[in-house]
C-alpha positions in Angstrom: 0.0 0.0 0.0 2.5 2.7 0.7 4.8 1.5 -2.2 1.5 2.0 -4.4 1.2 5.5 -2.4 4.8 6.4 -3.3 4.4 5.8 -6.9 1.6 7.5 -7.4 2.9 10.6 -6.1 6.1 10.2 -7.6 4.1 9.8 -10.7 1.7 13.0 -10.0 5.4 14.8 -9.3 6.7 13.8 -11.8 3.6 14.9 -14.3 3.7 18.2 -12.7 7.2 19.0 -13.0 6.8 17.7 -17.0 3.6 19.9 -17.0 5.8 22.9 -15.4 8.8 22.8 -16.2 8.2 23.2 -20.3 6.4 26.4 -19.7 9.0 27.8 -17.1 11.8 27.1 -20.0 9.6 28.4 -22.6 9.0 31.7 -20.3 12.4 32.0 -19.5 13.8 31.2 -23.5 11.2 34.1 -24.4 12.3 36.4 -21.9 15.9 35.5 -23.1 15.5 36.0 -26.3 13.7 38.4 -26.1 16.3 40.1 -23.8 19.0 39.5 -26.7 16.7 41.0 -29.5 16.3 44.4 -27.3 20.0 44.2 -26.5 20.7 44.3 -30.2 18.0 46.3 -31.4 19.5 49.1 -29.0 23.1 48.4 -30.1 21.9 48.8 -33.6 20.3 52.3 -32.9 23.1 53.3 -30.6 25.6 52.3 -33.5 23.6 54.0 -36.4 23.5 57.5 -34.4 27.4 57.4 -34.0 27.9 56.7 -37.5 25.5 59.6 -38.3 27.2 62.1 -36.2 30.6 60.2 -37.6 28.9 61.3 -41.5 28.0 64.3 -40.3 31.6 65.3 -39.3 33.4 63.9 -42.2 30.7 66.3 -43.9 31.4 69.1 -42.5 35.2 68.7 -43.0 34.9 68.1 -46.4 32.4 70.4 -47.0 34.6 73.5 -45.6 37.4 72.3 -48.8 34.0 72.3 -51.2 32.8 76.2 -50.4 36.3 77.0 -50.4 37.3 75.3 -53.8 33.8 76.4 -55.7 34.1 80.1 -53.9 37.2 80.4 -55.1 36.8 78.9 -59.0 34.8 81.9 -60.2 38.0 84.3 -59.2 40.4 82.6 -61.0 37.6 82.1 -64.1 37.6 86.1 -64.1 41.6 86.2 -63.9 43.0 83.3 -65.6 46.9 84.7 -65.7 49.7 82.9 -63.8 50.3 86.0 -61.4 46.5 85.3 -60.3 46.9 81.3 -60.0 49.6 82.1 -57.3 48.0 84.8 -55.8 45.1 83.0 -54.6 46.4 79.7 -54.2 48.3 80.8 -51.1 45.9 82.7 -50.1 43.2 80.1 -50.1 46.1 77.4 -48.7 46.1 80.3 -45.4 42.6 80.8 -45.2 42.3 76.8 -45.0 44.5 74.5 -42.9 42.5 71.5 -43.7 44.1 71.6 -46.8 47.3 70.0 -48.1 47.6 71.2 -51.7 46.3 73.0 -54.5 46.6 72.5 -58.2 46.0 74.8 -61.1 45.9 73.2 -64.6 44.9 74.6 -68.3 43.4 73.0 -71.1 46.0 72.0 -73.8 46.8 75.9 -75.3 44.7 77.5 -73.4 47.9 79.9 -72.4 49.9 79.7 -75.5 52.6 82.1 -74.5 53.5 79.5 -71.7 53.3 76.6 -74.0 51.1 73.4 -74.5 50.6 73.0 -71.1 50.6 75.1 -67.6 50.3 74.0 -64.2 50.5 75.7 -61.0 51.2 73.9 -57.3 50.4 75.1 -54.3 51.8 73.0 -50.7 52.6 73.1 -47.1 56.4 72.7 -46.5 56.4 72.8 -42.5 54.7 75.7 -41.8 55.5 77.6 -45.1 53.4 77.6 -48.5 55.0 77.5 -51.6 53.8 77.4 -55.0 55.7 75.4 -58.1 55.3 75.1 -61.5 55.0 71.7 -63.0 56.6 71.8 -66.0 57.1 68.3 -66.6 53.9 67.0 -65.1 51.5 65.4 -68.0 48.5 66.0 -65.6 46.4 65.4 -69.2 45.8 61.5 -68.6 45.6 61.5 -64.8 42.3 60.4 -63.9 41.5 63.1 -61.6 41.7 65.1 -64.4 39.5 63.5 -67.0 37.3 62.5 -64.3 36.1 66.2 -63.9 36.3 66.9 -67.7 34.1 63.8 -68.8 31.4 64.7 -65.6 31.9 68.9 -66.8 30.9 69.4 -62.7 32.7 69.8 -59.7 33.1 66.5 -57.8 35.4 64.2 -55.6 38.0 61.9 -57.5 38.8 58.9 -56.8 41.8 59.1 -53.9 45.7 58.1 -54.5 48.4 57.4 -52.9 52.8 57.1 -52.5 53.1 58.6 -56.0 56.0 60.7 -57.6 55.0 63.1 -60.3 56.9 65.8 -61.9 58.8 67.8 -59.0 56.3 66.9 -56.2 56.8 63.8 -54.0 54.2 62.8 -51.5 54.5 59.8 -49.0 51.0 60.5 -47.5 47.6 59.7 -49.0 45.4 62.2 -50.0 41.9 62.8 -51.6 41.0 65.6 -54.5 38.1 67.8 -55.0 38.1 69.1 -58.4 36.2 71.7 -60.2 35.7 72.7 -63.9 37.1 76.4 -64.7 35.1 77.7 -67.4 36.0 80.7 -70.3 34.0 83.3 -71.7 32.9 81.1 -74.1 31.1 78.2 -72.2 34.5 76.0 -72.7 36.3 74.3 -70.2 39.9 75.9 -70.0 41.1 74.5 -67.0 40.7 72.4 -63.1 41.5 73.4 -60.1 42.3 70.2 -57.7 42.1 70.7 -53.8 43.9 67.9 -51.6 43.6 66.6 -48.3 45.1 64.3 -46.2 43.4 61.0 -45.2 45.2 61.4 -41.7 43.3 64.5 -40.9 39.9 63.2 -42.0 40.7 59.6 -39.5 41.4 62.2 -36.7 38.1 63.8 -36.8 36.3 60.4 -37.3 38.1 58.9 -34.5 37.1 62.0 -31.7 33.4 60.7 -32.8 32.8 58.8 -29.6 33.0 54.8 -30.4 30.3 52.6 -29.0 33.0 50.1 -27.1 36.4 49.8 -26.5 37.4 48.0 -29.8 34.8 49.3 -32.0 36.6 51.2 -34.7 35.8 53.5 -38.1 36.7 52.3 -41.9 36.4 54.2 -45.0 36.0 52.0 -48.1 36.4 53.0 -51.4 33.8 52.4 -54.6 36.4 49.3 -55.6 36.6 48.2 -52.0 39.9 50.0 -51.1 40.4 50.7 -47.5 41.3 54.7 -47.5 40.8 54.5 -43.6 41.8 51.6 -41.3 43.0 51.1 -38.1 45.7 48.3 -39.9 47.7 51.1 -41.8 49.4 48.4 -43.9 46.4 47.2 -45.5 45.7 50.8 -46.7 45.5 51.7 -50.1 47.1 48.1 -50.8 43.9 46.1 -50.2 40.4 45.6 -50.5 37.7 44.1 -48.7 37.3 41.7 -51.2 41.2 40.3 -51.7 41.4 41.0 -48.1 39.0 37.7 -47.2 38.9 34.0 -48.4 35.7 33.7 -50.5 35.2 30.6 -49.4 35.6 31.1 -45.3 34.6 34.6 -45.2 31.5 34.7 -47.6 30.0 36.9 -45.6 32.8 40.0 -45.6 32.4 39.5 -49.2 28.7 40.1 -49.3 29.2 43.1 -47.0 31.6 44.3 -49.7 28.8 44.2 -52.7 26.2 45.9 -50.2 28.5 48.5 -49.5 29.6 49.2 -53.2 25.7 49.9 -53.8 25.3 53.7 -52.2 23.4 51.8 -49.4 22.7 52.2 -46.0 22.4 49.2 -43.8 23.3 46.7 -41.9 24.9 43.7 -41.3 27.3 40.9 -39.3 30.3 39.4 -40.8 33.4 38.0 -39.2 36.6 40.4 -39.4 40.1 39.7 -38.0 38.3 36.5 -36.8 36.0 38.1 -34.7 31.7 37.9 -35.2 31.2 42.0 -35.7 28.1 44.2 -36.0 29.0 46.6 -38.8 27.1 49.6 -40.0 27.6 51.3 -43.2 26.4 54.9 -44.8 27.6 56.0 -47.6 29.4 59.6 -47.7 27.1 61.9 -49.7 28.8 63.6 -53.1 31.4 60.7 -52.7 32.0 57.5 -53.9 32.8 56.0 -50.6 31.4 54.3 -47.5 31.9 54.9 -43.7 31.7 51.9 -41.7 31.7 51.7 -38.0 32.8 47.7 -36.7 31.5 46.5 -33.3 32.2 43.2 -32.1 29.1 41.4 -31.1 31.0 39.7 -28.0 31.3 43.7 -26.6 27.8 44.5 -27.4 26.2 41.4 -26.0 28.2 41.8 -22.8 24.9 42.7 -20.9 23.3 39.8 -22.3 26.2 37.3 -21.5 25.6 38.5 -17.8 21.8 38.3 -18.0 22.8 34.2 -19.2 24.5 34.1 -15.8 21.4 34.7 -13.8 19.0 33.6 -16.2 20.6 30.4 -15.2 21.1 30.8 -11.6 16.9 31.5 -11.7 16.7 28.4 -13.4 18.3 26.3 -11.2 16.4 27.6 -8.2 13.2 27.6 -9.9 13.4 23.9 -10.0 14.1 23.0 -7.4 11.3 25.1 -5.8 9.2 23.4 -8.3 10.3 20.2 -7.4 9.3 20.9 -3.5 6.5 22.3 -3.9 4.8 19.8 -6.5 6.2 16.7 -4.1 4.6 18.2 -1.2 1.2 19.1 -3.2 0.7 15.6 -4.0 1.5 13.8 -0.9 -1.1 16.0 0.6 -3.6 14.9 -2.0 -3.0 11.5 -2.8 -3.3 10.2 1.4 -6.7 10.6 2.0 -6.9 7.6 -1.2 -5.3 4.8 0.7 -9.1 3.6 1.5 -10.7 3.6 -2.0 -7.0 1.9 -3.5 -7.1 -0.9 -0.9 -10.8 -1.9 -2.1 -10.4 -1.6 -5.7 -7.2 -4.4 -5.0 -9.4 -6.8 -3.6 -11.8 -6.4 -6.6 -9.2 -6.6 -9.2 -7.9 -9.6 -7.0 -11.4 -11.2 -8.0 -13.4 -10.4 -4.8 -16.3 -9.1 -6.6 -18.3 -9.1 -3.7 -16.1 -5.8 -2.0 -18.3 -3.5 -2.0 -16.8 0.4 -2.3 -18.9 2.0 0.3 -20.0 5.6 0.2 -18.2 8.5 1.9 -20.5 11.1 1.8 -17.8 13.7 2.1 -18.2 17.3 0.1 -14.2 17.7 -1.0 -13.1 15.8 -4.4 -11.3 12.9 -2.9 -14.9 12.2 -1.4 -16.7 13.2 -4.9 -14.7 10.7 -6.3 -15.3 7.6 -4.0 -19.0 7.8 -4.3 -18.6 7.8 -7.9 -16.7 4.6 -8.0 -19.3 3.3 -5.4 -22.5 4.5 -8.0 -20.2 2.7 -10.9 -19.7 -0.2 -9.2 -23.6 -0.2 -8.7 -24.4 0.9 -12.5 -21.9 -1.6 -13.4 -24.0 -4.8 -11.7 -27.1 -3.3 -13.7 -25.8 -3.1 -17.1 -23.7 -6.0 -16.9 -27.0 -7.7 -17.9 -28.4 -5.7 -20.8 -24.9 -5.4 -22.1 -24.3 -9.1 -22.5 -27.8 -9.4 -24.0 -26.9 -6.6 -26.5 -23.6 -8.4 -27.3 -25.6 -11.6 -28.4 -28.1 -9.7 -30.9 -25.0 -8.5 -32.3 -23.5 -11.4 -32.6 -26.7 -12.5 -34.1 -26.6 -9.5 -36.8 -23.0 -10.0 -38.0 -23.4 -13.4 -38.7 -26.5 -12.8 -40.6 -24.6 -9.7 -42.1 -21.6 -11.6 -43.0 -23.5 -14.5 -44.7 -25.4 -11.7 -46.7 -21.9 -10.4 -47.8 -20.8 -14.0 -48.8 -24.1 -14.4 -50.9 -23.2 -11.2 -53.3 -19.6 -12.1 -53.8 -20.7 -15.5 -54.9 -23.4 -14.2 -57.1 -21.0 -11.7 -58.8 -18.6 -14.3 -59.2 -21.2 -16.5 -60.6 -22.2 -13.4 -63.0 -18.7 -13.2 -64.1 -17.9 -17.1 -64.5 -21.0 -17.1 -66.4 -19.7 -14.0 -68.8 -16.8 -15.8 -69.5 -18.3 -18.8 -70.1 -20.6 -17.5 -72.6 -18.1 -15.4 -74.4 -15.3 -18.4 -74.5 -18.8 -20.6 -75.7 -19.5 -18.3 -78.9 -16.4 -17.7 -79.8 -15.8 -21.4 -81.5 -18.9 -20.9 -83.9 -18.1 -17.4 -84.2 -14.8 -18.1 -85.7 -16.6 -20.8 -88.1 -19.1 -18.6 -89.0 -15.9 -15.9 -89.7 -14.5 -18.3 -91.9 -17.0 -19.3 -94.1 -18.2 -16.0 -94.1 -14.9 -15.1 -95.7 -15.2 -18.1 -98.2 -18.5 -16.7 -99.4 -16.8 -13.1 -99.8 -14.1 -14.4 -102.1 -16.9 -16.1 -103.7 -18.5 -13.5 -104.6 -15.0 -11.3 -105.6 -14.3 -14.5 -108.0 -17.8 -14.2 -109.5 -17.5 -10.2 -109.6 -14.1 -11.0 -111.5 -16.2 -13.5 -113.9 -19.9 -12.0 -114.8 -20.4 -14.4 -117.7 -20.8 -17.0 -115.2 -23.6 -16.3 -112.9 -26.8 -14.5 -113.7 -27.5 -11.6 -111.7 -30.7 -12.5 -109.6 -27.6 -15.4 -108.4 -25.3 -12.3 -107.8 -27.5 -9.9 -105.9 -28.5 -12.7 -103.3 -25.1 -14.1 -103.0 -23.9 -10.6 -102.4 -26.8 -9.4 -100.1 -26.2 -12.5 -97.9 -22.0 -12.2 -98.1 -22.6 -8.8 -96.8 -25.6 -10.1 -94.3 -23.2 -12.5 -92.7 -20.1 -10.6 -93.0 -22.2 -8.2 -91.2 -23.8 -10.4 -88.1 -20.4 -11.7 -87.9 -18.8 -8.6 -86.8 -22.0 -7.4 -84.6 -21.4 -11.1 -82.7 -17.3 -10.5 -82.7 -18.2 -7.2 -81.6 -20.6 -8.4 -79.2 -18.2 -11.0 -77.7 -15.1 -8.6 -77.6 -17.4 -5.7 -75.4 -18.7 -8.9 -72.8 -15.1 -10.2 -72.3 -13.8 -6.3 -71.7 -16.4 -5.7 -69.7 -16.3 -8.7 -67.2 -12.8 -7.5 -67.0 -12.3 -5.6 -63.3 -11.1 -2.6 -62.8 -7.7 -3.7 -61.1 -6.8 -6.2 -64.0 -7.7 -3.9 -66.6 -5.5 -1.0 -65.4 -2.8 -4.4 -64.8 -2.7 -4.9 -69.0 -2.8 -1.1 -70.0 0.9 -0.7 -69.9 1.4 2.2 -71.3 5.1 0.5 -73.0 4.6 1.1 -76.8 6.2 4.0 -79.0 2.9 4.4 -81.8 3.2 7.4 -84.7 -0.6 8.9 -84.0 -0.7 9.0 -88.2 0.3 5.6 -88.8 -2.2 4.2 -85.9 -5.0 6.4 -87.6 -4.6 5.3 -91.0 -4.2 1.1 -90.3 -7.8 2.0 -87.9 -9.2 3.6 -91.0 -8.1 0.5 -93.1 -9.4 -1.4 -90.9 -12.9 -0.3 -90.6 -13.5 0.2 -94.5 -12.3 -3.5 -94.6 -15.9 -4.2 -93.0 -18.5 -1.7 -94.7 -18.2 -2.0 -98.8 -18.2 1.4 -100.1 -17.3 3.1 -96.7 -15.3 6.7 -97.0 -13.6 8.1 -94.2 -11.8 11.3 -94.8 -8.2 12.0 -92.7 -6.6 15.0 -91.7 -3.8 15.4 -89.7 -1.7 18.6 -88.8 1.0 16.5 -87.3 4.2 14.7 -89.0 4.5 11.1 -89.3 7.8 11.2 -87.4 5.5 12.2 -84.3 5.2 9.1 -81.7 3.6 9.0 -78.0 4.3 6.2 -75.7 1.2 4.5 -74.8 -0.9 1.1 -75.2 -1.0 -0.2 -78.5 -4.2 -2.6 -78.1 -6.6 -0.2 -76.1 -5.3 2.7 -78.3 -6.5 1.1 -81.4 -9.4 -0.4 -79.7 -11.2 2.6 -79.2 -10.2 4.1 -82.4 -11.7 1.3 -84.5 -15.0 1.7 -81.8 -15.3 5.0 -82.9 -14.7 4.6 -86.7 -17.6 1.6 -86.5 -20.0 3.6 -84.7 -19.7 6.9 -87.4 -20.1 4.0 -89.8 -23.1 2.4 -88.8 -25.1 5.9 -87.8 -24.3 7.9 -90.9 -24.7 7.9 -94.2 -21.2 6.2 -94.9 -20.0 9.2 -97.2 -19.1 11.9 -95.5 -16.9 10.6 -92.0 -13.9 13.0 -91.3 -11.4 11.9 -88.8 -8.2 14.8 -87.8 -5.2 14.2 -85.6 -3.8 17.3 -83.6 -2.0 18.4 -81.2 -1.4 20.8 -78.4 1.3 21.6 -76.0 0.4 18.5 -74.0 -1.8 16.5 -75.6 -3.0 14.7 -78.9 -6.5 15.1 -80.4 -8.2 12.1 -82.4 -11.6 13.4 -83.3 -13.9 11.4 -85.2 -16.8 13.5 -86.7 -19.7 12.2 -89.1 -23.4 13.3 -90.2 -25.6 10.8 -88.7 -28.5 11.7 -86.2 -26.1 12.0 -83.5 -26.8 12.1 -79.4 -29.3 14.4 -77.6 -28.3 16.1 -74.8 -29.7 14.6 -72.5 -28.1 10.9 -73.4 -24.8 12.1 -72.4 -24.8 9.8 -69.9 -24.1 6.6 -72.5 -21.0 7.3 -72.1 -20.5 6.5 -68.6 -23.0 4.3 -68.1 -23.1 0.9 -69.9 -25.4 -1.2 -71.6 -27.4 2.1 -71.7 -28.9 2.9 -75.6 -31.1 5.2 -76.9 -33.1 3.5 -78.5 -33.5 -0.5 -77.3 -33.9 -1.6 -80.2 -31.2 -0.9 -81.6 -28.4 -2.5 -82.6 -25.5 -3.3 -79.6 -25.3 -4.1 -76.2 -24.5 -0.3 -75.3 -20.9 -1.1 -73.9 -19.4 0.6 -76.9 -18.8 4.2 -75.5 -18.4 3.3 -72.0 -15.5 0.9 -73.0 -13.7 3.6 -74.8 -14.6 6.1 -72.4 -12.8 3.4 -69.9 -10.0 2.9 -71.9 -9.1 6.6 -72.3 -9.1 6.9 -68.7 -6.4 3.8 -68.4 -4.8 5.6 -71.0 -3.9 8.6 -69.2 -6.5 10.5 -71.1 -10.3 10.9 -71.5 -13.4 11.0 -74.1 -15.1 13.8 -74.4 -18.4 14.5 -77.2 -18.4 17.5 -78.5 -21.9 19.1 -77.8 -21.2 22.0 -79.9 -21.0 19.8 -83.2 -24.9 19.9 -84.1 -24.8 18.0 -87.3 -24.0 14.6 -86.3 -21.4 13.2 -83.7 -18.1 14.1 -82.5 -16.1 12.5 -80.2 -12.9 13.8 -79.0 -10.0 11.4 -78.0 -7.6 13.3 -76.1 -4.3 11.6 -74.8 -1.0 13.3 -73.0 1.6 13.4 -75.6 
């Protein structure tokens, strides 16, 4: 008794806790995850307004060398002399520290007396400006220079680096802004070039306050190019793409192509081997893109903390759960000892214990004196229930011999098909044969007139053609009983669909056919496919229900005017068999479903005819539709997948 008291509330505990525990994991997952998401979602934000402000400063900087390049364009426009170049060079190179150097250049000619070409540069040298000219600098084919000349507007070109042109030497990299001088005449005569160095542009990205300790600032070029990086030897000498294995960083890769869009976004990718939250603007008027890198292990540090108690609150939770469930259900499972003790002895076989009522108000007492009514109900019923099971008893077997009467009688029905098919089929093919003698009879006397009078040829013809006739309704006949004793399962067993047919070839040998059994038959064939075209399908049902087609336009028309067309569409072929007869009404579509059904009774056939080809087109993968739109006769559609 106490073992059973013990396993039941181990049991009950046990149920609880797998009851409890689930949902306290699944609160505690969501709140996690949900912890995680916020987490991020606030690094993200946090992230995006530092690269913002980190936009808006590189903006401003730059912006400061646009006004003072553009102010300064239209004074040299009004004196484009030499004296004027240098002039306001140095005085725009004094006016803005920011900048490192500043270029004048001519058009080819455009100062004759000077020669083809005429270039003046302006640089710091310590804290001292001085202005050269370049006369052995082809500045023509620098890209800087057509850049602004093909685009005929001021605008940023493309950044360069540890170069040595004419007399000026420059070990630091720098970026230029260029802009189009323009002559009286609307023509470009010259571009002025303004330079800065990348150093002072990293120095006012990096007083941007970062968002952790090894978060850090790149600038990426349009081909990838790092212009700003906190590795200086992978500047200007490497991309993001050659910088990565395509194969083990994919994902730096795909955050190369994002970036190379003018996007905004984004996105995590693993750089220097470490899983990094990297955001990306690009900088307006520019080319390039800012990107600020946080690794995710430094911006999930509050999360990794929140794991530590999340799991100290798990452990304690379950073992609270634990205690509390145990104790729960020792409470509620003692006051049972009574009611378990009496059910034993009536599962033991002591039938007679009788479970006595407690007439107490709580549950455990609810459920006592329902085992003592059931007990009760249970001595009732036991009666009626017995006497119920014999009826049935009684009704199954009658049932079941019912059920054994109609399989025997439609095997009998089917035996007896059989029989009588297999029974005509030995006169049939006598009657076939002499029927044939009598045809070639009458061919050999149609050869040789002077033989026989004629009253002796019309009757020998009209009975040939009787017989050859009856013949073929009996083959007919026989044929449609075997095929339709056939079941459905043994049926769909033959029609292997295993046989390569040309639609044309199968048309024509049906047409042959069926002319071979009505004298002076015509059946007209179309066909808007080649001969070369084949579908794989069953030879002997195929040809079956062409022939049963053919006969039936024969025998309800006219005999002159029978059309049958082959088509075809993108997946399927189209026999149709058209002729003038009197055709079906509409409401006799159902002969074609339905067998032995005519339309008139008596007429000729057993009515299998449609059905058996409507059958066999099924098997076939197709169908058999009649065209109710035809009103002059019949049509019937054969459609099959090609």
């Amino acid at each position: 008794m106490n073992k059973f008291n013990e396993k039941l509330s181990k049991k009950l505990s046990l149920g609880i806790m797998l009851l409890a525990v689930p949902i306290f994991f699944l609160v505690l997952g969501l709140f996690f995850l949900q912890s995680r998401y916020l987490i991020k979602e606030e690094a993200i934000a946090r992230s995006n307004s530092i690269l913002n402000t980190a936009i808006f400063q590189v903006r401003q900087f730059m912006g400061t060398i646009e006004t003072s390049t553009n102010a300064n364009a239209w004074l040299l426009e009004e004196n484009f002399n030499p004296e004027a170049f240098e002039t306001i060079s140095q005085r725009m190179m004094k006016l803005n520290p920011n900048i490192l150097s500043f270029s004048v250049c001519t058009e080819p000619d455009a100062l004759a007396q000077y020669g083809r070409q005429f270039s003046i540069y302006t640089m710091r040298e310590g804290k001292e400006i001085k202005s050269f000219r370049e006369t052995e600098y082809e500045y023509f084919d620098k890209p800087w220079y057509r850049t602004v000349l093909s685009s005929a507007k001021p605008c940023w070109a493309e950044p360069f680096g540890e170069y040595s042109e004419g007399t000026i030497d420059h070990n630091e990299a720098v970026a230029s802004y260029c802009d189009p001088l323009y002559g009286e005449d609307g023509r470009i005569i010259g571009v002025i070039a303004t330079d800065f160095q990348f150093d002072l542009l990293a120095k006012v990205i990096n007083k941007v306050k970062h968002p952790s300790q090894n978060a850090y600032f790149m600038l990426v070029g349009s081909d990838g190019r790092y212009f700003i990086h906190p590795d200086s030897s992978k500047l200007f000498r490497k991309t993001i793409f050659n910088d990565a294995d395509p194969h083990e960083n994919a994902d730096v890769i795909a955050l190369g192509h994002e970036m190379n869009g003018e996007k905004k976004g984004t996105m995590h990718a693993t750089l220097d081997n470490k899983y990094c939250h990297v955001c990306f603007a690009p900088v307006p008027g520019t080319d390039w893109t800012l990107v600020l890198v946080c690794p995710e292990s430094e911006i999930l540090t509050g999360y990794q903390q929140l794991g530590i108690l999340v799991l100290l609150v798990i452990i304690i939770g379950l073992l609270l759960i634990f205690w509390l469930s145990n104790k729960v259900v020792r409470q509620t499972t003692s006051p049972i000892r009574t009611l378990v003790k009496i059910t034993q002895e009536i599962a033991n076989g002591n039938y007679e214990e009788t479970i006595p009522y407690s007439y107490r108000q709580d549950s455990i007492g609810q459920l006592q004196d329902s085992f003592a009514k059931m007990q009760q109900a249970l001595y009732e019923k036991i009666s009626h229930i017995r006497q119920a099971a014999n009826q049935l008893k009684e009704r199954n077997e009658r049932h079941q011999n019912n059920i054994d009467m109609v399989e025997a009688a439609a095997k009998e029905k089917e035996t007896f098909i059989r029989t009588v098919s297999h029974q005509i089929r030995t006169p049939l093919n006598v009657i076939m044969g002499y029927t044939s003698v009598l045809y070639e009879t009458q061919k050999m006397n149609l050869a040789n007139p002077e033989g026989q009078n004629e009253f002796e040829k019309e009757n020998l013809a009209e009975i040939c053609q009787a017989m050859m006739h009856n013949a073929i309704l009996l083959k007919r006949m026989v044929l449609m009983l075997y095929e339709s004793s056939e079941t459905r399962a043994s049926e769909e067993k033959q029609c292997k669909r295993e046989n390569e047919i040309s639609c044309n070839k199968v048309s024509r040998e049906s047409i042959s056919y069926t002319r071979s059994h009505f004298l002076g038959l015509k059946i007209r064939f179309e066909t808007s496919v080649p001969d070369t075209l084949f579908i794989l399908t069953n030879r002997v049902y195929l040809t079956r229900t062409i022939r049963e087609l053919l006969y039936n336009a024969a025998l309800h028309s006219d005999r002159q005017h029978i059309l049958m067309r082959v088509m075809q569409t993108e997946s399927k072929i189209l026999f149709i068999v058209e002729d003038t007869g009197p055709g079906l009404p509409k409401d006799a579509m159902y002969m074609i479903e339905k067998p032995f059904a005519k339309v008139n009774e008596t007429s000729e056939g057993l009515g299998l005819g449609l059905p058996l080809c409507k059958r066999y087109a099924k098997n076939l993968g197709g169908d058999l539709i009649l065209d109710t739109s035809y009103n002059i006769g019949c049509r019937f559609i054969l459609e099959l997948p090609r």
